[in-house]
C-alpha positions as CSV (number, residue, x, y, z in Angstrom):
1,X,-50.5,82.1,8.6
2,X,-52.9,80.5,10.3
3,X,-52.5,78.2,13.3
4,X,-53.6,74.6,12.8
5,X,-53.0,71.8,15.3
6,X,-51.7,68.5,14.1
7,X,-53.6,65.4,15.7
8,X,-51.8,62.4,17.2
9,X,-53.5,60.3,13.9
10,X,-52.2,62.3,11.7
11,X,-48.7,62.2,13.4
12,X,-49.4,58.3,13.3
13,X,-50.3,58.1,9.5
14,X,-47.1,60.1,8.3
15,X,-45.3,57.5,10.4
16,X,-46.7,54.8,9.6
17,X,-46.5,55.7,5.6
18,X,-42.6,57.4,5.5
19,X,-41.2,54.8,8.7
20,X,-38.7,52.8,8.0
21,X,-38.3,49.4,9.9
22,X,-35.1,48.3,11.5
23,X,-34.9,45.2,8.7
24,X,-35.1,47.0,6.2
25,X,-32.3,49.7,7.5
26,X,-30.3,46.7,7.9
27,X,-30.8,45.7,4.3
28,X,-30.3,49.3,3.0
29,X,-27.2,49.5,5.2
30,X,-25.4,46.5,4.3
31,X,-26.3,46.6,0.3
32,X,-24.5,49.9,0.9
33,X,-21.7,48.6,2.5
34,X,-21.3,45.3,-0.1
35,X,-21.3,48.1,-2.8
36,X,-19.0,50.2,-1.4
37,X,-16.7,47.5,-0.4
38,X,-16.6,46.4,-4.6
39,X,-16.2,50.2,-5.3
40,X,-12.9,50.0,-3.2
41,X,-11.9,47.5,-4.9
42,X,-12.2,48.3,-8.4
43,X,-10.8,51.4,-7.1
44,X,-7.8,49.6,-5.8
45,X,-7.4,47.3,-9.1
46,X,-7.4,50.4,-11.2
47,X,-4.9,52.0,-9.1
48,X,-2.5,49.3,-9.5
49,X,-3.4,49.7,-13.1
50,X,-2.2,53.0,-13.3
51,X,0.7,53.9,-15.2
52,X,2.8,56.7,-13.1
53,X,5.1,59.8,-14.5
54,X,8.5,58.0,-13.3
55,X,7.2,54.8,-15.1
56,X,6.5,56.9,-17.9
57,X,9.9,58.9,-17.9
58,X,11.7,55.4,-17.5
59,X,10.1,54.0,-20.5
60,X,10.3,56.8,-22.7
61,X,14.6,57.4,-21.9
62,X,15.1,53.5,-22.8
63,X,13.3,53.9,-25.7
64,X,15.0,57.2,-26.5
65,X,18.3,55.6,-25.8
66,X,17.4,52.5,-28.1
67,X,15.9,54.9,-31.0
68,X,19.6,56.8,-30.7
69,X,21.6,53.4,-30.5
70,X,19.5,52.5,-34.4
71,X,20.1,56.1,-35.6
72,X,24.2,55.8,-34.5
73,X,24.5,52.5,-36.1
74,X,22.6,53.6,-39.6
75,X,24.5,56.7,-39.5
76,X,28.0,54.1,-39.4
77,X,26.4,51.5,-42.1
78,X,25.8,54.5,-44.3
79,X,29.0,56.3,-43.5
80,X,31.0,52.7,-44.3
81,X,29.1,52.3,-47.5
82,X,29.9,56.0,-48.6
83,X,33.3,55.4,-47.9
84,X,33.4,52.0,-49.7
85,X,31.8,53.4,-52.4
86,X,34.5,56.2,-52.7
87,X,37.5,54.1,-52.7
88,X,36.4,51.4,-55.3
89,X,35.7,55.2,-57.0
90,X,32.1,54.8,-57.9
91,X,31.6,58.1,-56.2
92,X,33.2,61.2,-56.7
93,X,34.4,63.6,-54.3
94,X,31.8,65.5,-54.6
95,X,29.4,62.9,-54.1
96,X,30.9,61.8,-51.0
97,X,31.1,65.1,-49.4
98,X,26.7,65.6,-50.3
99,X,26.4,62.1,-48.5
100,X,28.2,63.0,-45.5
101,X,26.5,65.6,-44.6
């Protein structure tokens, strides 16, 4: 490798083409900050968006309870029926028994 020496120009004229000046560190550092401050809160609306496991396991028992309440009550409309059906003797025993189970 060979040993060259940098002049105090050339130090100067990389400054003076990569320096930054404090105004524009200023404007760099608070567009960052303004962005980042919208970032938090689109963060923060999306986490009170957010649908958790216990809201999730709420919901889905109520609904399980309500889907078994509408089961239970067709199961007794069709048992009532059956049963209606059989004593006016428009089924047969036979009938009955394949329709309750």
């Amino acid at each position: 490798m060979s040993n060259q020496e940098v002049t105090t120009n050339e130090i100067m004229g990389f400054l003076e083409k990569n320096m930054v000046t404090r105004a524009e560190f200023y404007d760099f550092k608070n567009d960052t900050e303004i962005r980042f401050d919208n970032l938090e809160g689109r963060v923060g609306h999306l986490e009170n968006q957010m649908v958790t496991k216990d809201y999730l396991d709420d919901k889905f028992a109520v609904f399980g309870a309500e889907i078994g309440q509408k089961i239970y009550r067709q199961a007794e409309r069709t048992n009532t029926l059956v049963e209606i059906l059989a004593d006016k003797s428009i089924l047969q025993e036979a009938d009955v028994l394949k329709l309750k189970n």
